[in-house]
Residue, then its C-alpha position, 0 to 999 in steps of 0.5 A: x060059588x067059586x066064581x065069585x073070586x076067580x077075579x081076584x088072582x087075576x086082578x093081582x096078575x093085572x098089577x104086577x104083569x104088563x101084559x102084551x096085547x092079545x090080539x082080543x077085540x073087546x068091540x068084536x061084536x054087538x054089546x050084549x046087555x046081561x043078565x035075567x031080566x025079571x018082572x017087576x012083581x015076580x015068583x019063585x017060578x020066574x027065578x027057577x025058570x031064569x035059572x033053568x034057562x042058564x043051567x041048559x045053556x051051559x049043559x050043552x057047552x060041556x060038549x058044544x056042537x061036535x058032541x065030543x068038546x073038541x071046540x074048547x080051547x085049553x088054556x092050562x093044566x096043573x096038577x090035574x086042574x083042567x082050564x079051557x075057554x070056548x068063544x060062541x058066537x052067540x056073545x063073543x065078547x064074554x067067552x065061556x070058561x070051563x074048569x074040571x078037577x078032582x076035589x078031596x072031598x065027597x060032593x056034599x061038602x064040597x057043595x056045602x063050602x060053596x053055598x051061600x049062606x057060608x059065605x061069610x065064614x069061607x069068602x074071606x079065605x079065599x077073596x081078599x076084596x070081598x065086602x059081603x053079602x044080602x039077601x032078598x028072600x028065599x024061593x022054593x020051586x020044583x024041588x030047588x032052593x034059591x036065594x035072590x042076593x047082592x054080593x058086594x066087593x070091596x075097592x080093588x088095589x086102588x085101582x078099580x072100583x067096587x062091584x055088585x052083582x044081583x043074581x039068583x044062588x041056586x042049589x040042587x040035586x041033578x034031576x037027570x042023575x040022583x047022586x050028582x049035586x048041582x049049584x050056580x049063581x045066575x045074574x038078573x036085572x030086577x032094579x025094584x028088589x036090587x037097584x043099581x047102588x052109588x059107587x058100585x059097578x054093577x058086574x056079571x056073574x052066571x055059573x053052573x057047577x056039577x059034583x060028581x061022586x068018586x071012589x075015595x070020598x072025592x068029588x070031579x068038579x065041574x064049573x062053566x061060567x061067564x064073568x064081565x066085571x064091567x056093566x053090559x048096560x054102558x055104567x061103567x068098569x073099563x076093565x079090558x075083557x082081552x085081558x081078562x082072557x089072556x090070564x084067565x087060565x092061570x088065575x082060575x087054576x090058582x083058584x081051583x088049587x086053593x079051594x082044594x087045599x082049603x077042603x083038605x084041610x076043612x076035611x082032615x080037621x072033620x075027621x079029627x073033631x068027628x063033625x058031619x055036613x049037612x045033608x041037601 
């Protein structure tokens, strides 16, 4: 998912900008401990429902409680790219973050960059700190396809350890609207499959992503997620989350932009050699 490098253009931003306080509370609130918590002998069923659960969740943020989205905040627009961020009170020290662009590609193959088992070949391109990927079984329930997965990332600028996350990608077709695509990544807590690893910071990471088809072979993307690159169970991290919020509107603009120009040139290299993408 996209979300597994949003942090990194905001990590370069962290060391090269001193940025003034924001006025973020990073104690605002009780500390939410985060993430899917699975049985300890769990089914494909306990995955879906932990992804289900999300995927509610943050349906109902593309409106939120006014019915027309009037409480999100927008934090950046550039070439069409829309950021913005909403603070619920139901964890108000890990905002929302929406981000809503149009993609130069129809949705399957903006969906098959982003899934998992491409990610050796595409995360390279676009996150400079990631280490890698494992996985722990596939699961099929209800029409979808899930991973349960660790990713890795490597020690960043010298300054912050590395990170984990333990979470379940997921990859469907809209059960609502048949010609929209739907992915996301959903953190659990399953220590018996996916123990917390020395000299690693166990992170969080949710995210639903929408692929809407357009005139023209492209793509409106939607993306909702949740990012803490610090452990919500007291392990560590120490990255500021007001910081976090005060550049988020750029970093995750900068990263809509490169995956953009990435599926231009992915898309025009297609046309010339005559390849298809698969089919979900």
């Amino acid at each position: 998912m996209i979300i597994s490098y949003l942090y990194v253009v905001f990590l370069i931003l962290i060391s090269i900008t001193a940025v003034a306080s924001s006025g973020w509370d990073d104690n605002e609130g009780a500390t939410t401990a985060r993430g899917m918590n699975l049985p300890s002998f769990f089914e494909a069923k306990d995955l879906y429902r932990a992804y289900q659960d999300i995927q509610q969740e943050y349906h109902s943020k593309l409106k939120d409680d006014d019915g027309n989205g009037n409480n999100w905040q927008i934090l950046n627009t550039r070439q069409g790219v829309e950021v913005s961020l909403l603070q619920h009170p139901s964890d108000p020290t890990c905002p929302y973050v929406k981000m809503t662009a149009v993609m130069p590609a129809p949705p399957q193959e903006c969906w098959d960059f982003l899934q998992l088992d491409q990610w050796e070949t595409t995360m390279p391109l676009m996150d400079p700190f990631y280490e890698g990927v494992d996985t722990y079984g596939d699961y099929f329930f209800e029409g979808t396809n899930m991973t349960l997965a660790r990713k890795r990332t490597k020690r960043i600028l010298g300054a912050f350890g590395k990170r984990d996350f333990a979470f379940v990608s997921v990859g469907h077709k809209s059960n609502d609207e048949d010609d929209v695509l739907l992915s996301g990544t959903v953190s659990v807590i399953t220590e018996d499959v996916i123990p917390r690893q020395p000299g690693y910071t166990r992170a969080f990471q949710d995210s639903i992503a929408f692929y809407r088809p357009l005139p023209n072979d492209q793509t409106h993307l939607t993306i909702i997620c949740r990012i803490d690159l610090n452990d919500s169970y007291g392990e560590g991290g120490s990255m500021p989350m007001w910081l976090y919020v005060k550049t988020i509107g750029t970093t995750a603009t900068r990263s809509i932009l490169n995956l953009q120009r990435e599926l231009q040139r992915r898309r025009q290299h297609q046309t010339e050699s005559g390849s298809t993408t698969k089919r979900l």
